[in-house]
N, C-alpha and C positions, 0 to 999 in steps of 0.2 A: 480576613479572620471573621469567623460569623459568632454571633451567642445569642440563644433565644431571647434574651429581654432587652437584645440593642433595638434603637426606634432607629427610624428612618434618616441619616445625619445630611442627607441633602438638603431637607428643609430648614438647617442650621445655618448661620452664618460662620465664618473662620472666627471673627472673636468669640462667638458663643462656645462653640468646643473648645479654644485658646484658655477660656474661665474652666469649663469643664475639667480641664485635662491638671489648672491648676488646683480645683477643690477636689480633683481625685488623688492628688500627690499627698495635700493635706490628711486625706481620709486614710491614706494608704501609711503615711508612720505616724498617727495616730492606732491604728488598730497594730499595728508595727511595736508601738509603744504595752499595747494590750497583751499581746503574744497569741493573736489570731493567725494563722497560716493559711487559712481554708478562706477567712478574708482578704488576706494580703492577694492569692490566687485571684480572686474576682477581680479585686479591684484593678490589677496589673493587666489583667486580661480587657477590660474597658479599657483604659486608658492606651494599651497597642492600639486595640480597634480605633479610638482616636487620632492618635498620632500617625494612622498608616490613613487616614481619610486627610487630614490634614495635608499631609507627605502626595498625594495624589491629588487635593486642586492644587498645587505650587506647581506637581511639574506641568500638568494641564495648563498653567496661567504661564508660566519660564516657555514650554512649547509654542504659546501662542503668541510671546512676545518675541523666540527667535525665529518662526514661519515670518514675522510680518518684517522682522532687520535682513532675511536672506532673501524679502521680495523687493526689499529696497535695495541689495547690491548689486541684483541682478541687471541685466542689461541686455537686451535681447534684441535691438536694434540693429 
């Protein structure tokens, strides 16, 4: 998912977006509470973009720890 004013979230750590993703929740029934729609859209829109960067280092990190258990079962001898 792309939006003009997302920054760059590789430079982030996993807890950093982890906070982000919880003060966008906040933000989101908060303006929820206001009867904003046009902000509830933004915000929900951020907080995908987050959770689909998140969702993509885990399997990167789950892929990297099952490449290294199927090169340990392996036996080639």
């Amino acid at each position: 998912m792309f939006h003009p004013l997302e920054q760059d979230l590789s430079r982030f750590k996993d807890s950093e977006i982890e906070e982000r993703i919880i003060d966008l929740n906040k933000k989101y029934f908060a303006a929820a509470r206001m009867g904003k729609p046009e902000l509830l859209t933004q915000i929900s829109t951020f907080v995908t973009i987050y959770k689909e960067e998140l969702g993509k280092r885990y399997a990167e990190k789950l892929k990297g720890q099952l490449d290294n258990d199927l090169d340990q079962l392996i036996n080639v001898d």
